[in-house]
C-alpha positions as CSV (number, residue, x, y, z in Angstrom):
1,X,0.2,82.5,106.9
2,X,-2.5,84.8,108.1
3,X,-4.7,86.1,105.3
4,X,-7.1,88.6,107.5
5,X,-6.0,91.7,109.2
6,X,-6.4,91.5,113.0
7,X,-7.5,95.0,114.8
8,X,-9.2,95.7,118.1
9,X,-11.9,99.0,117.1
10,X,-12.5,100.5,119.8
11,X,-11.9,97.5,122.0
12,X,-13.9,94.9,120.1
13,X,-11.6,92.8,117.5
14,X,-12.2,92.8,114.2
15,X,-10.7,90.3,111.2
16,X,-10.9,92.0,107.8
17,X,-10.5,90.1,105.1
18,X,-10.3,90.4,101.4
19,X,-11.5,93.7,99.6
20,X,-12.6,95.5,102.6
21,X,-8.6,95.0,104.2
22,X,-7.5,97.2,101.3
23,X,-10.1,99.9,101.2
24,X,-9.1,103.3,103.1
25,X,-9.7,102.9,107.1
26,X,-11.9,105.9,107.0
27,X,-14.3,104.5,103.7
28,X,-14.3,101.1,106.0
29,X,-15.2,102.4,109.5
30,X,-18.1,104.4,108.4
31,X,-19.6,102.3,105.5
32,X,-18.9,98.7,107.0
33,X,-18.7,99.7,110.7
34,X,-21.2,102.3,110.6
35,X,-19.1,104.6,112.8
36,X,-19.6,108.0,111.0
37,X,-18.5,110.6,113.5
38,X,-14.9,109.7,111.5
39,X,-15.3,112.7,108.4
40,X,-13.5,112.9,104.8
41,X,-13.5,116.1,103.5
42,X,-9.9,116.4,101.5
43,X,-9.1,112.7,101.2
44,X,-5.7,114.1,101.4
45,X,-4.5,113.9,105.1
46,X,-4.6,117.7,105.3
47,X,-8.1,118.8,106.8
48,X,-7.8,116.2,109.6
49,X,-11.6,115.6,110.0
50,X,-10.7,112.0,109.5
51,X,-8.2,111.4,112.3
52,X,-8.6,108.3,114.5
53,X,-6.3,107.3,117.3
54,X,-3.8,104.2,117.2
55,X,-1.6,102.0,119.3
56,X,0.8,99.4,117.8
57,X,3.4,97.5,119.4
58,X,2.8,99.0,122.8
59,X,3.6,102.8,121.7
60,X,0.7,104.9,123.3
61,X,-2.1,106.0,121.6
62,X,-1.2,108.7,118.5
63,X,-3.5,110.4,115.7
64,X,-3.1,109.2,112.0
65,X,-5.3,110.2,109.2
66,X,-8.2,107.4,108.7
67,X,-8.4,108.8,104.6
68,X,-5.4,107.5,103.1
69,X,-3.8,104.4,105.0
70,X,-5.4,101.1,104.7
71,X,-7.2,98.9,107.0
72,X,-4.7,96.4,106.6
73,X,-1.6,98.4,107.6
74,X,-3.2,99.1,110.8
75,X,-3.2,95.0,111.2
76,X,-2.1,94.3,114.6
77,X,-3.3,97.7,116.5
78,X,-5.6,99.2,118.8
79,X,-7.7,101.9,117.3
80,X,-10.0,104.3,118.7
81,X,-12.5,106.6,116.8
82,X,-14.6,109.5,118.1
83,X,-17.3,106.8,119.2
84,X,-15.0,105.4,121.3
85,X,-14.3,108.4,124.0
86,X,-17.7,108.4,125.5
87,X,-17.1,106.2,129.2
88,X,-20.7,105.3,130.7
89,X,-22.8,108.5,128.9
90,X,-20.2,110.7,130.3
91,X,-18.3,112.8,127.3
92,X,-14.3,112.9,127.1
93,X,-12.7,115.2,128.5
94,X,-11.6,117.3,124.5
95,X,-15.6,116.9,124.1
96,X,-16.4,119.0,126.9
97,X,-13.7,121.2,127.3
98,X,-14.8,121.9,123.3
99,X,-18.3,122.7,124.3
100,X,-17.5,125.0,127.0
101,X,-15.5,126.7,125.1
102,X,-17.8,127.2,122.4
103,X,-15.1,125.7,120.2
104,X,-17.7,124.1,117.0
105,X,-20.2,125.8,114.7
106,X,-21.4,123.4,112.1
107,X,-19.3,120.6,113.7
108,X,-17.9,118.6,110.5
109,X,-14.2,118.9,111.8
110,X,-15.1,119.2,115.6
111,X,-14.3,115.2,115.6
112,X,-11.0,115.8,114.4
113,X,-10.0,118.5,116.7
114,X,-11.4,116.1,119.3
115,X,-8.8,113.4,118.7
116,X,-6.0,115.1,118.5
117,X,-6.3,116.8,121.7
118,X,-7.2,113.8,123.1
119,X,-3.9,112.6,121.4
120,X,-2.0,115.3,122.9
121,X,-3.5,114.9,126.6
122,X,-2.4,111.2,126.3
123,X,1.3,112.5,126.4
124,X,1.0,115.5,127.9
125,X,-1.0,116.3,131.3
126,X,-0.7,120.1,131.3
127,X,0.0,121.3,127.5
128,X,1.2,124.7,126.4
129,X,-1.1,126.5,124.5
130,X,2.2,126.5,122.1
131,X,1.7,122.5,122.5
132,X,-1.9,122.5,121.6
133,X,-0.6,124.9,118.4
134,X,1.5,122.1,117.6
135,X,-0.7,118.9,117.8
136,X,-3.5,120.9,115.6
137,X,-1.3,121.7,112.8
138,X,-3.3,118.7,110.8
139,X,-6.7,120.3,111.9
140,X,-8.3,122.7,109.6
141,X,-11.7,124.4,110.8
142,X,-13.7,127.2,108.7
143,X,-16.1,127.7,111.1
144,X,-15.2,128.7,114.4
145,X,-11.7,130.5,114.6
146,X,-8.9,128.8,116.1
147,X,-8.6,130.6,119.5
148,X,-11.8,128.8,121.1
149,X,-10.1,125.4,120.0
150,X,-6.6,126.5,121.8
151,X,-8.9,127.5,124.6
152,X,-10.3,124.5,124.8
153,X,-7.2,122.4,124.4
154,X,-5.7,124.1,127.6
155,X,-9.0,123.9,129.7
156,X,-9.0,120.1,129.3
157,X,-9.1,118.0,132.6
158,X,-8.7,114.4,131.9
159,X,-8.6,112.0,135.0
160,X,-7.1,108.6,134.9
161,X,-10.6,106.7,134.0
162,X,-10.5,108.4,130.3
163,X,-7.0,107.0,129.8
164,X,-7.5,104.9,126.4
165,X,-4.8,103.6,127.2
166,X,-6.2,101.8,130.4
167,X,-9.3,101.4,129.3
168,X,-8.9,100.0,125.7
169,X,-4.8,98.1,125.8
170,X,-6.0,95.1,128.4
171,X,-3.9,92.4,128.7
172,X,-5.8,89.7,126.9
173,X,-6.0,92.2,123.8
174,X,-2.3,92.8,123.6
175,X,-1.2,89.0,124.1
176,X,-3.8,88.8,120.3
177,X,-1.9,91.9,118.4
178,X,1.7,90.5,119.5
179,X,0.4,86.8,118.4
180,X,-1.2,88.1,115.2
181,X,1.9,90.4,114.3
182,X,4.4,87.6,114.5
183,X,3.0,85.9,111.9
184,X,3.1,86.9,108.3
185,X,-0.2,88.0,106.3
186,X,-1.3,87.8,102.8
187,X,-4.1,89.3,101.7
188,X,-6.1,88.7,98.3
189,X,-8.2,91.4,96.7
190,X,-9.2,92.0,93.5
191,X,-6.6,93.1,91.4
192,X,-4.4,93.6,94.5
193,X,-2.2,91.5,96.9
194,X,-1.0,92.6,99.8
195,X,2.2,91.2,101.7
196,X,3.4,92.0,105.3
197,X,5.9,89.6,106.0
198,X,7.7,89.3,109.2
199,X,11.2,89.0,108.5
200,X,13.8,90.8,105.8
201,X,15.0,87.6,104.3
202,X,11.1,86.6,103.1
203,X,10.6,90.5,102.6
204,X,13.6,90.6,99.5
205,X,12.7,87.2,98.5
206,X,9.0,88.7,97.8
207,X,11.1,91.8,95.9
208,X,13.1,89.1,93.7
209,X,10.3,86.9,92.8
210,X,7.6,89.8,92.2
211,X,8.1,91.9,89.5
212,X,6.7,95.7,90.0
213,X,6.2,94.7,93.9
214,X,5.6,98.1,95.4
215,X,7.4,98.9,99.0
216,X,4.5,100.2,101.0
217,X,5.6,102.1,104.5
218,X,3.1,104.4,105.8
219,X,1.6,105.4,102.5
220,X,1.0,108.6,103.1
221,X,2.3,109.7,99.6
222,X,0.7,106.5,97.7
223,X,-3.0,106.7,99.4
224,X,-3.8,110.3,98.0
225,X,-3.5,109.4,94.3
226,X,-5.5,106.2,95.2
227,X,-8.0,108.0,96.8
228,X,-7.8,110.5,93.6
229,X,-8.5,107.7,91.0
230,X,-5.3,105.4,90.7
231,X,-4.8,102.2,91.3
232,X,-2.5,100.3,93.6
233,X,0.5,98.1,92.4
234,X,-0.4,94.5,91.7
235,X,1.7,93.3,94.6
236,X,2.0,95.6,98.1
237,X,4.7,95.0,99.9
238,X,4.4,96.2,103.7
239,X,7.2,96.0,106.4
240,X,5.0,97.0,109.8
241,X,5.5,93.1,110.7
242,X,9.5,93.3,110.6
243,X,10.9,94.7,114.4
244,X,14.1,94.5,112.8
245,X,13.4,97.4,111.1
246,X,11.8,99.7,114.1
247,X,15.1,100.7,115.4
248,X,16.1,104.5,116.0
249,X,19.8,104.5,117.5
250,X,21.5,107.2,118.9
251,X,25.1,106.6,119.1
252,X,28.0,109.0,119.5
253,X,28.5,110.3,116.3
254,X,25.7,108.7,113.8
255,X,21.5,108.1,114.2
256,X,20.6,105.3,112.8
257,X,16.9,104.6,111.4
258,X,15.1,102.0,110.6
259,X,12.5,101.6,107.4
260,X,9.4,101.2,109.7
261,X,10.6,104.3,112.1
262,X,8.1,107.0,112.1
263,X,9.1,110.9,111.5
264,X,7.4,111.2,115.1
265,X,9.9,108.6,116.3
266,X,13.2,110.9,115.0
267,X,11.9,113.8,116.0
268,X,12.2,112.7,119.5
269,X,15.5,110.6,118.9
270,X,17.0,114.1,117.7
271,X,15.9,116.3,120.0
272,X,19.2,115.7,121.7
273,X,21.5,114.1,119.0
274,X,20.0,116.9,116.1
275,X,17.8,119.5,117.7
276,X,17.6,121.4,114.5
277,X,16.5,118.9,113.0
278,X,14.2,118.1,115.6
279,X,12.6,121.2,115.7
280,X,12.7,121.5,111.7
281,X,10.5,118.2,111.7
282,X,7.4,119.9,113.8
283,X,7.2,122.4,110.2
284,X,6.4,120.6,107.6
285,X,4.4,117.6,108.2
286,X,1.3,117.6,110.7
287,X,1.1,114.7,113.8
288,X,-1.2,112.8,111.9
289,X,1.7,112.6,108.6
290,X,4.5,111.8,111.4
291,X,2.7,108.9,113.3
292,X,2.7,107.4,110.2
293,X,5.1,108.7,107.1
294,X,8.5,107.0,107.5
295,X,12.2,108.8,107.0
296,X,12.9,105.7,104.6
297,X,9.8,106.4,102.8
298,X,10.6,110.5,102.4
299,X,14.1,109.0,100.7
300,X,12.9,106.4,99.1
301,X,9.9,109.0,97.1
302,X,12.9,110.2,95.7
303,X,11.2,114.3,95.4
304,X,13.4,117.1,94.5
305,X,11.6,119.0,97.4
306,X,11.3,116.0,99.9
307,X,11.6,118.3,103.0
308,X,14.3,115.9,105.1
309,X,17.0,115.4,101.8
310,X,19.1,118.7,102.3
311,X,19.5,117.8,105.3
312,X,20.8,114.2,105.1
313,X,22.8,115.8,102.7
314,X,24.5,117.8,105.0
315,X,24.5,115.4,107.8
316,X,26.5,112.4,106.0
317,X,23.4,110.6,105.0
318,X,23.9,107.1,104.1
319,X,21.3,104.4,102.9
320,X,21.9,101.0,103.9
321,X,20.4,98.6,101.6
322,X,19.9,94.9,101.0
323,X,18.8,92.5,98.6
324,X,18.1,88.7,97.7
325,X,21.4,87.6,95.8
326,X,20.0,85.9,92.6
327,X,22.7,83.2,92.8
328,X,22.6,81.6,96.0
329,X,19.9,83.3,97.8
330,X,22.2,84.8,100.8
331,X,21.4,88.7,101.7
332,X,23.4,91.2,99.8
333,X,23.9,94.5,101.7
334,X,25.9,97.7,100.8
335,X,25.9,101.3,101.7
336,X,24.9,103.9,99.6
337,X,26.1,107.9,100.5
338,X,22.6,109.8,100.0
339,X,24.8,111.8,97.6
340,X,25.2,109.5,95.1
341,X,21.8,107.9,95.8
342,X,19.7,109.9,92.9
343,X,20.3,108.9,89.3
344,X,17.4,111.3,88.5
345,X,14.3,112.7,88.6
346,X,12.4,110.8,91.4
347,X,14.8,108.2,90.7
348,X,17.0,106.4,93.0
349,X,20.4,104.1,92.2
350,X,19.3,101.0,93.9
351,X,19.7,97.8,92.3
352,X,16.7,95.4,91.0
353,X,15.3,93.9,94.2
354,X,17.1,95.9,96.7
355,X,15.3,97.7,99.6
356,X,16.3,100.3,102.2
357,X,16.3,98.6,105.7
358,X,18.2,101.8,107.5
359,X,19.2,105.3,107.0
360,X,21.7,106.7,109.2
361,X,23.2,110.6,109.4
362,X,25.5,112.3,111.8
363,X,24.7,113.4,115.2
364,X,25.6,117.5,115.4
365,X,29.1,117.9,116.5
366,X,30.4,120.1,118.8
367,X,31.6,123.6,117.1
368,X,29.2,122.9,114.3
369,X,26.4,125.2,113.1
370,X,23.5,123.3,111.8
371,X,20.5,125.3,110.3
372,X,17.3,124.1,108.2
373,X,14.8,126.2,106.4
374,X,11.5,125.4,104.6
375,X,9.7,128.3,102.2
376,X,6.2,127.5,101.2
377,X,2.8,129.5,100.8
378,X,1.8,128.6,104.6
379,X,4.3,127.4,107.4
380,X,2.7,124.3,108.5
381,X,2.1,121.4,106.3
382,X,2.4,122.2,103.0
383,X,4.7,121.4,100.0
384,X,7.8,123.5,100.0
385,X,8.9,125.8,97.0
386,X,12.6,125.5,98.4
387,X,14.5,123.9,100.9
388,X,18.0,124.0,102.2
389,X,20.4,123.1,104.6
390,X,23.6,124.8,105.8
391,X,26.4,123.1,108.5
392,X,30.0,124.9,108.9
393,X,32.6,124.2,111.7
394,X,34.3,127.2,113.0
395,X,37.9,128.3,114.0
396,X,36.6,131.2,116.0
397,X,37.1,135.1,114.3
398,X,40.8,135.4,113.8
399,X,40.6,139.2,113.9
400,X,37.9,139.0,116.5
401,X,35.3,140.7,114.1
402,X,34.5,138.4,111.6
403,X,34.2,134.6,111.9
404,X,36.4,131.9,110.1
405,X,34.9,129.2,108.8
406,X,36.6,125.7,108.3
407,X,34.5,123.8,106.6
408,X,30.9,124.0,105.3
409,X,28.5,121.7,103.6
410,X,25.5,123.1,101.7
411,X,22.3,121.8,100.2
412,X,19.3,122.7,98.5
413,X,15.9,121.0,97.8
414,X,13.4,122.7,95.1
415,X,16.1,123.8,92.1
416,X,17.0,121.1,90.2
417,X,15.4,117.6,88.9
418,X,17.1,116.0,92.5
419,X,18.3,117.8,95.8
420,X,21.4,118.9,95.3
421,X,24.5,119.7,97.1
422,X,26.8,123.0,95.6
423,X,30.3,122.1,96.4
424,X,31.5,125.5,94.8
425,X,29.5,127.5,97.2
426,X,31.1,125.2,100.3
427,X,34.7,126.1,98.7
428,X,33.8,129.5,98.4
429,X,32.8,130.1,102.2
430,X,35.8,128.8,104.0
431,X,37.7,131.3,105.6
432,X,36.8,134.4,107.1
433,X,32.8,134.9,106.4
434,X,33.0,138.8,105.7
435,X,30.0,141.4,104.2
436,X,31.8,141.1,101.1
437,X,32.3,137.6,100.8
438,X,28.1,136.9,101.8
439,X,27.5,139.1,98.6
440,X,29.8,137.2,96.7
441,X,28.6,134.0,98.0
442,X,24.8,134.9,97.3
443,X,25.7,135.8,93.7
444,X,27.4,132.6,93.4
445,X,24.3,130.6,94.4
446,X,22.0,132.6,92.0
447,X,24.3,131.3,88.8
448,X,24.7,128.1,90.3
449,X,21.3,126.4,90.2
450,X,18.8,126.2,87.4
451,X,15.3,126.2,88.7
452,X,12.1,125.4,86.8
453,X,9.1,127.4,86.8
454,X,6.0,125.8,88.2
455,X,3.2,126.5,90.4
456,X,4.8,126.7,93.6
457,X,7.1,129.3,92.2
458,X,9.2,130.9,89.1
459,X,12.6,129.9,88.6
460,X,13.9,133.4,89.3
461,X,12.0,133.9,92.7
462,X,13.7,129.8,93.4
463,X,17.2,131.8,93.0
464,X,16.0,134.7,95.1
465,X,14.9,132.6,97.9
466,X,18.2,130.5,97.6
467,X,19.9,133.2,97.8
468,X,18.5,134.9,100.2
469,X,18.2,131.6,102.6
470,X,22.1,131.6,102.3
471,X,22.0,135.7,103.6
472,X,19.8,135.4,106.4
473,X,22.1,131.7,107.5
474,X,25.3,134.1,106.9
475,X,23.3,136.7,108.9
476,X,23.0,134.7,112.2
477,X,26.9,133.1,111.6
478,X,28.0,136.4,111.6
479,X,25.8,137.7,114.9
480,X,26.8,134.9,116.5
C-alpha cells in the first residue's frame, strides 16, 4: 500500500505525501513548488488561468483545471505547467505565436491561453480557427479581445522538438507511473483519508466498511465548494487506479461507459455511434471540465439540470451497478434503467454500498431522429436553465406532405425536482406530425411540467422555453 502520490512535474518526480496530496494542484504547484506562472482567479474551473497539461495511462497530453482537482488524483501522471514549455531559452511555440500576435495585455490569463493551444497543437497539427474556438471555450480574457488569441492559435508552428509528449513521457518515467498505479494508495491528512484502490472488489469493500465514504471521480463538482469553504468527506474514495473501469465500448446497438471514462473520451466514442450527442458535448462543458468530469459522475450528481440526463433518457440509459454483498462478501450487480434511477431531488435509488461501475445507452439507429438542446445565459460553459431531448422513428409522410411518426421519446432537464421524461407528450405525437398537432403538442407541454422559479429563470419562461424547444424540434421534423 502506497501512501504518497507519485507524479512526474514537468519531468522531475515528485512523491506527495500527507496534507499537501490533498490540497488543490494549483494552491500546491505555486506555494510548495514555487511554479507561479499557473493563476487562480475563479477557483471555479471557469476562467481557465489555472490550466496545466496532463498525461495518464499513456493518453497524450490534455488541459485540466489546476483549481479544483487534487494533487493526489493526478497520482500516477505526467504534468506539465507553463514553466515547462520553454526548450533551451527558446519559447513554445503558443508563446510566440501569442506575442506576435499581440494576443496579452496585463497577461494574468495569457498562461492559460498558452496551454490550451498548446493542448490543441498536441492533437491537431493545422487547427481550424473553428478548432481553436473550440479548445478556448475554458479561457476567459478581459484584456485583449479574443480575435488576437484565435489569430494566434492558427499562426502556431510547432516542430517535433516541442512535442511534450517526446520530450517529457520517456521510457524510464512511464515504466514508474504504470508501477506506482498498480498498486493501491492511502493517504492520511488531517481530518481526511483518501483511498484509490486498484480493483472493484477492494473499492465496494471500502464502500461497506466506511460509513459516509464519498465516491470521488474527477471532482469537478466537489472541488468548487471545497475551494469555497467546505470540507471534504471523512473518507474519499477515488477509482483512477481501477482499468476495469476505463472502458468506452461501441457495439452495434448500445455504448457502454465506464466510471473513470472522461466526457472527452465519449465525445469521441460517439462521434460515429451518437453524433448528436457528440457534438451536443462540445456546448456545455469546456476541455479542461471534459479531460476530467466523468459521465458516471454527471449521473451520479443526481442534478435536475445535469446537461447529459435527457439524453440518456432518451437513449435507453441504463446504470449498471455493484456492491459488497453483506453476507458472504461475493459482488452483487444489477441494472438500473436511468428512468427509475431518481427517487428525488439530487437523489439516486441505489442501495447502501452500491456504486456505478458502467453506464451504457443506445447507439442512434437508422430512421431515427435524435436532437439535443441546452438554453442558458451564454452558449459555452455555463449552467443550463433547461435542457431536453427529443428521438422519433419515422414511417415516412403517408400523404407525402406531412411526416408520420412511430414512436417518440421525450425528455426534459430544468422543470421538475429530477429530469423527467413526459410520456403523454410521446403518446400525443405519434402519427402524422401536422401544424395543428405541434400547437397542440406545445400546449400540452406547457400544462405538463411544473417549473420552479429561481435565478436561472421563472417558472413561466421554463414552460415557454419547453415549449418552444419542442416547436423549433417539430420545425426541422417537419422540413425534413
Amino acid at each position: 500500500m502506497r501512501e504518497a502520490a507519485v507524479i512526474f512535474l514537468n519531468g522531475v518526480r515528485r512523491d506527495v505525501r500527507g496534507g499537501d496530496a490533498m490540497m488543490m494542484l494549483a494552491d500546491w504547484l505555486r506555494g510548495e513548488e514555487g511554479l507561479p506562472g499557473t493563476k487562480v482567479v475563479c477557483a471555479e474551473g471557469d476562467c481557465g488561468a489555472c490550466t496545466v497539461l496532463r498525461s495518464f495511462r499513456g493518453s497524450g497530453f490534455d488541459a485540466v483545471n489546476a483549481c479544483i482537482t487534487t494533487v493526489a488524483q493526478m497520482d500516477g501522471s505526467h504534468l506539465v505547467t507553463v514553466e515547462g514549455l520553454e526548450r533551451s531559452g527558446e519559447l513554445a511555440p503558443a508563446q510566440e505565436a501569442m506575442m506576435k500576435c499581440h494576443a496579452s495585455q496585463c497577461g494574468y490569463c495569457t498562461p492559460g491561453f498558452v496551454m490550451a493551444l498548446t493542448a490543441m497543437r498536441e492533437r491537431h497539427a493545422t487547427p481550424s480557427r473553428t478548432t481553436v474556438a473550440n479548445y478556448l471555450t475554458g479561457n476567459l480574457c478581459r484584456c485583449t479581445g479574443y480575435e488576437q488569441i484565435l489569430d494566434a492559435g492558427c499562426a502556431m508552428v510547432a516542430p517535433k522538438s516541442h512535442s511534450l509528449a517526446e520530450r517529457y513521457r520517456d521510457a524510464a518515467s512511464v515504466d514508474v507511473c504504470n508501477q506506482v498505479t498498480s498498486q493501491p494508495l492511502s493517504i492520511v491528512a488531517p481530518s481526511i483519508r483518501f483511498h484509490a484502490p486498484t480493483t472493484l472488489r477492494a473499492a465496494l469493500a471500502l464502500m461497506a466498511s466506511e460509513d459516509g465514504c464519498r465516491v470521488l471521480a474527477g471532482g469537478t463538482d466537489l472541488g468548487v465548494p471545497v475551494n469555497k469553504g467546505a470540507a471534504w468527506a471523512q473518507t474519499l474514495l477515488s477509482l483512477h487506479l481501477i482499468p476495469d473501469l476505463d472502458l468506452v465500448e461501441v457495439g452495434r446497438r448500445r455504448v457502454t461507459v465506464g466510471a473513470n471514462a472522461t466526457l472527452s473520451c465519449v465525445r469521441r466514442a460517439c462521434e460515429g455511434a451518437v453524433p448528436e450527442f457528440a457534438r451536443f458535448l462540445n456546448l456545455f462543458a469546456s476541455p479542461q471540465i471534459k479531460n476530467t468530469a466523468t459521465l458516471a459522475g454527471n449521473v451520479a450528481n443526481a442534478s435536475p439540470i445535469g446537461d447529459t440526463l435527457p439524453f440518456l433518457f432518451v437513449a435507453g440509459g441504463t446504470l449498471h451497478l455493484a456492491r459488497r454483498a453483506p453476507e458472504h462478501g461475493r459482488i452483487e450487480r444489477r441494472e438500473l434503467s436511468i428512468d427509475q434511477a431518481f427517487s428525488g431531488y439530487r437523489r439516486l435509488a441505489l442501495q447502501p454500498g452500491e456504486l456505478i461501475t458502467h453506464v451504457s445507452f443506445d447507439a442512434t439507429r437508422k430512421g431515427e431522429t435524435l436532437r439535443l438542446f441546452k438554453v442558458s445565459q451564454r452558449k459555452d460553459l455555463d449552467i443550463s436553465a433547461v435542457s431536453a431531448a427529443f428521438a422519433i422513428t419515422r414511417v415516412g409522410n403517408r400523404s407525402g406532405e406531412y411526416p408520420v411518426i412511430d414512436g417518440a421519446r421525450v425528455a426534459y432537464g430544468g422543470i421538475a425536482a429530477t429530469p423527467v421524461r413526459l410520456a403523454q407528450v410521446e403518446d400525443a405525437l405519434r402519427g402524422e406530425l401536422t401544424p395543428a398537432k405541434v400547437a397542440s403538442v406545445a400546449s400540452l407541454i406547457t400544462h405538463a411540467i411544473a417549473p420552479i422559479s429561481d435565478l436561472r429563470g421563472s417558472s413561466a419562461y421554463r414552460r415557454i422555453v419547453a415549449a418552444n424547444l419542442f416547436r423549433r424540434f417539430a420545425d426541422e421534423v417537419m422540413r425534413g
